[in-house]
N, C-alpha and C positions, 0 to 999 in steps of 0.2 A: 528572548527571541523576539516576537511580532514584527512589523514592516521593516522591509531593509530595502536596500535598492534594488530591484530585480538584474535580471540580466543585460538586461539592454539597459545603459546609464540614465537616469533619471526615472525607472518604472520602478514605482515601490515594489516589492515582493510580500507578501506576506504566507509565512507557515499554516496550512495544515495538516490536519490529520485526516486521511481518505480512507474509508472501507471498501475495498471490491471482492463482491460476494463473488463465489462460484460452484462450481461442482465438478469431483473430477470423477469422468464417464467408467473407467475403468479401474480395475483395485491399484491403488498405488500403493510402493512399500516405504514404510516410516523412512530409510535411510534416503528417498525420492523428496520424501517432504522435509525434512532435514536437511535437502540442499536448497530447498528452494527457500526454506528460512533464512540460509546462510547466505544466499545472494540477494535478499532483503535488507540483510542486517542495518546497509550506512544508510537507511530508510528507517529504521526503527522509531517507530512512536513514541516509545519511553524515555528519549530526548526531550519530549516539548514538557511541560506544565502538566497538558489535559492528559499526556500520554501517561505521566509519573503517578498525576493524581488518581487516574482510571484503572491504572494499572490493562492496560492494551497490551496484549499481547500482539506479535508479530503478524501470527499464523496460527489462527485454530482449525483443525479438522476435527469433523463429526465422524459419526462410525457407516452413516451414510454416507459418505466421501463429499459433503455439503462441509466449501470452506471458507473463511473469511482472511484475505489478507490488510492487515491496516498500517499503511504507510504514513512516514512525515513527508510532505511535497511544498515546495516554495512558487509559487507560482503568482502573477497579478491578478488574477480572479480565481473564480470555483471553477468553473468549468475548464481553463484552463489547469488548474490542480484535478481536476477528477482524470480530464484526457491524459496527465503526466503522472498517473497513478495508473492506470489501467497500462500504459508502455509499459513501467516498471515490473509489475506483476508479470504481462503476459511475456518479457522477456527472463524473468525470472524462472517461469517454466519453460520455454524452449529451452533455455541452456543449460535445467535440468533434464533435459530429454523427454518433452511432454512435448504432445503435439496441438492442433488445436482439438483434434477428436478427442483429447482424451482428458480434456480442461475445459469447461463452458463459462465462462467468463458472463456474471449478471453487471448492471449498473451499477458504476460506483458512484459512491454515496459522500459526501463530507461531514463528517462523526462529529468535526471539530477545528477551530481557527486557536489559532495560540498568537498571543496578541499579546502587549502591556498598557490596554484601556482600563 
């Protein structure tokens, strides 16, 4: 993986791996968070290196409904990778049928750059 051309022709891109914590407000039921894995999936971190090497899981939930999703995102900076990680996620819950009450979305974070320096 590491820099490739981004989307606009001649802007490198380069992969990370983004965490965005959060917490969901109300009980959610396994087969809710099971879809919202599944429309994670072609974001999956255990594509990159750090993700294989880390072994990162997707989507963890705690039993206090405190959860971590960790994306691969291509992006020309962090900050652009964290704001293209937090779309991903928060549309990953609406189109599980979450609302924003019922998912609080914290800061994401960049876990990790997958690069070949």
């Amino acid at each position: 993986m590491g820099n490739r051309e981004g989307r606009q022709k001649g802007v490198p891109a380069t992969t990370y791996v983004i965490t965005v914590p959060g917490t969901f407000l109300n009980e959610v039921p396994d087969s809710v968070c099971s879809d919202v894995g599944r429309r994670l999936r072609p974001q999956d971190p255990r594509n990159t290196d750090l993700g294989e090497s880390e072994e990162l899981s997707l989507l963890s939930v705690e039993d206090d409904g405190v959860f971590a999703a960790r994306v691969e995102v291509e992006a020309a900076d962090r900050s652009e990778a964290e704001a293209e990680a937090v779309r991903l996620v928060s549309r990953a819950l609406r189109d599980s049928g979450l609302s924003e009450g019922d998912a609080a979305l914290g800061q994401a974070v960049v876990t990790g750059i997958d690069s070949e320096f």
